[in-house]
C-alpha positions in Angstrom: -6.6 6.9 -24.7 -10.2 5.6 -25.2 -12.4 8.9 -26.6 -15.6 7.9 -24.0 -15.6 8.6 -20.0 -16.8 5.0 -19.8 -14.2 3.4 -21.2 -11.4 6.0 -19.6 -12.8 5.2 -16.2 -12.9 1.3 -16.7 -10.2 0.4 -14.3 -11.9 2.4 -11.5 -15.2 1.2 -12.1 -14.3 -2.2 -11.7 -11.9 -2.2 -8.9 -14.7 -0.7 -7.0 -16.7 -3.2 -7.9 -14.4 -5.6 -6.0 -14.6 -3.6 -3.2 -15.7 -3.6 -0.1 -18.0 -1.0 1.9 -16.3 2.2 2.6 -14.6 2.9 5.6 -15.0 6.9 5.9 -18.5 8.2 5.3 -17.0 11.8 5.5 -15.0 12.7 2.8 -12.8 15.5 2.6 -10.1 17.1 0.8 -6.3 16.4 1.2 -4.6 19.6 2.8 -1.5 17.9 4.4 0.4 16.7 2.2 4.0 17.0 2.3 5.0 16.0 -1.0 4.4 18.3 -4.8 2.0 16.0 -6.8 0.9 17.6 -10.3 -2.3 18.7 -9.7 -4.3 15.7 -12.6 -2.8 13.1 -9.7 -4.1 14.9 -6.9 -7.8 15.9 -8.6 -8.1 12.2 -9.3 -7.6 10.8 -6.0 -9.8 13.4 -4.0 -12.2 12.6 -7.0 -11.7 8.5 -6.0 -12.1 9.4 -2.5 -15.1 11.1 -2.9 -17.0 8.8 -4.9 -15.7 6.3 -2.2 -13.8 7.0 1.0 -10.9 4.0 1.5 -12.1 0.8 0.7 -10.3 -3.0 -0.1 -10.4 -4.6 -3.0 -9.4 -7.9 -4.5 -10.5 -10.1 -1.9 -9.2 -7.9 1.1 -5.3 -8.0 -0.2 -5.6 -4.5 -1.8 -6.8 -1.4 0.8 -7.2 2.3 -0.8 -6.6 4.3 2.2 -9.5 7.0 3.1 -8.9 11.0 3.3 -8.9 10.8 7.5 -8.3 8.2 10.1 -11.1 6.0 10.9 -10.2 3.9 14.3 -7.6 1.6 13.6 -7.2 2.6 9.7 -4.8 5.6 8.8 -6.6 8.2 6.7 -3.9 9.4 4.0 -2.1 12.6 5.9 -1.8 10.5 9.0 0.0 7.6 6.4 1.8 10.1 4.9 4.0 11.7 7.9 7.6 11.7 7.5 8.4 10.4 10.9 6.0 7.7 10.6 7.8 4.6 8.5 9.3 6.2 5.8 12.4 8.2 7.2 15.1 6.2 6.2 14.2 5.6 2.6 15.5 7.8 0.0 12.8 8.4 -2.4 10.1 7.4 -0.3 9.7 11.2 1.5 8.5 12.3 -2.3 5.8 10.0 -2.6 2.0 10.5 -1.5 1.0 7.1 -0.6 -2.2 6.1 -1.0 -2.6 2.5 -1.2 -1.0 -1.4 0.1 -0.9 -4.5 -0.8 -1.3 -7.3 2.2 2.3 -7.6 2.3 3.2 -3.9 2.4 4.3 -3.2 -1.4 3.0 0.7 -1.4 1.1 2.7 -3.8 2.1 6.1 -4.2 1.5 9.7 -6.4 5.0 10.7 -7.6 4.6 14.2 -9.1 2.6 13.1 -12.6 3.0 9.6 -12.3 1.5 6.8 -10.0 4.8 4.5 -8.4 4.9 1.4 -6.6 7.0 1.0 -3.9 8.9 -2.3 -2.0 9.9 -1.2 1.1 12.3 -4.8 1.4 14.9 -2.6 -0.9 13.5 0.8 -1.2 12.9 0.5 -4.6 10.3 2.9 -6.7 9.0 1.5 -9.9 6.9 4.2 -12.0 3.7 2.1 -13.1 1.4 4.4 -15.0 0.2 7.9 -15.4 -3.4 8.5 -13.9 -5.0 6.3 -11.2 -7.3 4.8 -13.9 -4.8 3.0 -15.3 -2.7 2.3 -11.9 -6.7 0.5 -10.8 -6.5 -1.8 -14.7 -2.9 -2.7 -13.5 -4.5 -3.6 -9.9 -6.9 -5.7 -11.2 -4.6 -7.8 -13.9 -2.6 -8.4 -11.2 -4.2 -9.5 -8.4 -2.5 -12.6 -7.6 0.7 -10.7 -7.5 -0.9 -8.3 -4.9 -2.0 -11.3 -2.7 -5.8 -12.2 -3.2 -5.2 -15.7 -3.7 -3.3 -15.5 0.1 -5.5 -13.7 1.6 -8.3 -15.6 0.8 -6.9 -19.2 1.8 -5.4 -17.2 5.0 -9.1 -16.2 6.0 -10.2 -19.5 4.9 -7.6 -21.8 6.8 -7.8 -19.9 10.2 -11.7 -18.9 9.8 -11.2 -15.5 9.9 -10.9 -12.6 8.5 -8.5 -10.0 8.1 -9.3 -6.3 9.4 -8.5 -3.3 7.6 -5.6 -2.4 9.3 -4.1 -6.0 9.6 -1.6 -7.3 7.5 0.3 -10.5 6.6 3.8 -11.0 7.4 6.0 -13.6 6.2 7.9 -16.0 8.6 11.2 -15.2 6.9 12.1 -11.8 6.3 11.3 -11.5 2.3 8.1 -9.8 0.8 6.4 -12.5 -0.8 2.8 -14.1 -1.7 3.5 -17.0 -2.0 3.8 -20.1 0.4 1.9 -20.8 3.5 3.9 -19.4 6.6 2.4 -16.4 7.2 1.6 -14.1 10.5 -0.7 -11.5 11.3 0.4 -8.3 12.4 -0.9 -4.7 12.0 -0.1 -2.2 9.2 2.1 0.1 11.0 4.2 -2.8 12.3 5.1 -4.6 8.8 6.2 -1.6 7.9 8.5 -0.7 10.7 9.9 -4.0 10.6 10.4 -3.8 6.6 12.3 -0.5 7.7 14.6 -2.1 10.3 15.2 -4.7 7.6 16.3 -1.8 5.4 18.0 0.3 7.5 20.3 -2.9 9.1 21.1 -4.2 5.4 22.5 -0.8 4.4 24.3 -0.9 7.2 25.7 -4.5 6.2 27.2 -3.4 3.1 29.4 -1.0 4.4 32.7 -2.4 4.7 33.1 -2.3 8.5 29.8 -4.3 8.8 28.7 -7.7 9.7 26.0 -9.9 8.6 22.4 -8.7 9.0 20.7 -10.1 12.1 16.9 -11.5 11.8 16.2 -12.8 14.9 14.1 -10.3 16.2 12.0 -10.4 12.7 9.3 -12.8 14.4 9.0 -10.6 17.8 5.5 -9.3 19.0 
């Protein structure tokens, strides 16, 4: 670990600098949360949230979501419910969420460590241990989190893409890459990366069938 503040709090500094403008102007501390953090995790993102309240980041594909709900953008605690999205994953009812990719790969405080998370598969993938180094990790890979697609999305349909909006891919497997995406809203990628889930699991018990996708496309 570097000895100065400056060079401890490098990540941070310059995935804010990416940012856009905040969308909270109010600030405030994170009471509802229904998961044990360690208490380093949890001083760090109140500290993040303060200095800035939700923002995006890499060209629009990353958003840090803000301490309460701001219209159509989910403060933390209201992201955070257990009967919002993430019910039927296993590990995922441990994990403070905090952050997305455009695509819906999930950032998350998992006691002392901060965890990404796919919701195709459910799986949790420890990535670092203070949210300095999780904002480094952001930054080196920014492709992989979708800044390249977002901007040629925005660019292609002259548009841009609102906090809360999301891209989802034609075919039913988290990716970046390619062309055929749609829009759709934050809360409704992830349900239907839950009903992918949840109907997969079901397909490898022994009684099951094949996994139907047909309805992957609906409205």
């Amino acid at each position: 670990m570097a000895a100065s503040t400056g060079a401890i709090n490098r990540g941070l500094v310059g995935l804010i600098k990416s940012a856009g403008v905040p969308v909270s102007r109010t600030p405030r501390r994170l009471r509802e949360v229904p998961v044990v953090l360690a208490k380093e995790r949890r001083i760090e993102l109140e500290a993040l949230l303060h200095l800035r309240d939700g923002f995006r980041a890499l060209s629009g594909a990353l958003l840090i979501r803000p301490s309460t709900s701001v219209a159509a953008v989910r403060g933390i605690e209201d992201w955070n419910q257990l009967t919002l999205w993430r019910g039927p994953y296993k590990h995922a009812t441990e994990i403070l969420f905090f952050a997305e990719d455009v695509t819906g790969r999930q950032f998350g405080l998992y006691k002392d460590s901060v965890v990404s998370f796919d919701p195709q598969d459910g799986a949790v993938e420890r990535l670092c241990f203070s949210l300095d180094a999780w904002a480094s990790w952001a930054l080196e890979h920014s492709e992989a989190l979708g800044a390249s697609l977002v901007r040629n999305y925005n660019a292609e349909h002259e548009t841009s893409l609102a906090a809360h909006e999301r891209l989802q891919p034609r075919t039913p497997v988290r990716s970046v890459d390619g062309g055929d995406f749609r829009v759709c809203s934050d809360l409704g990628l992830m349900l239907r990366w839950q009903r992918l889930y949840t109907e997969r699991a079901k397909a490898d018990e022994p009684e099951a069938e094949g996994v139907p996708d047909w309805w992957w496309e609906e409205a």
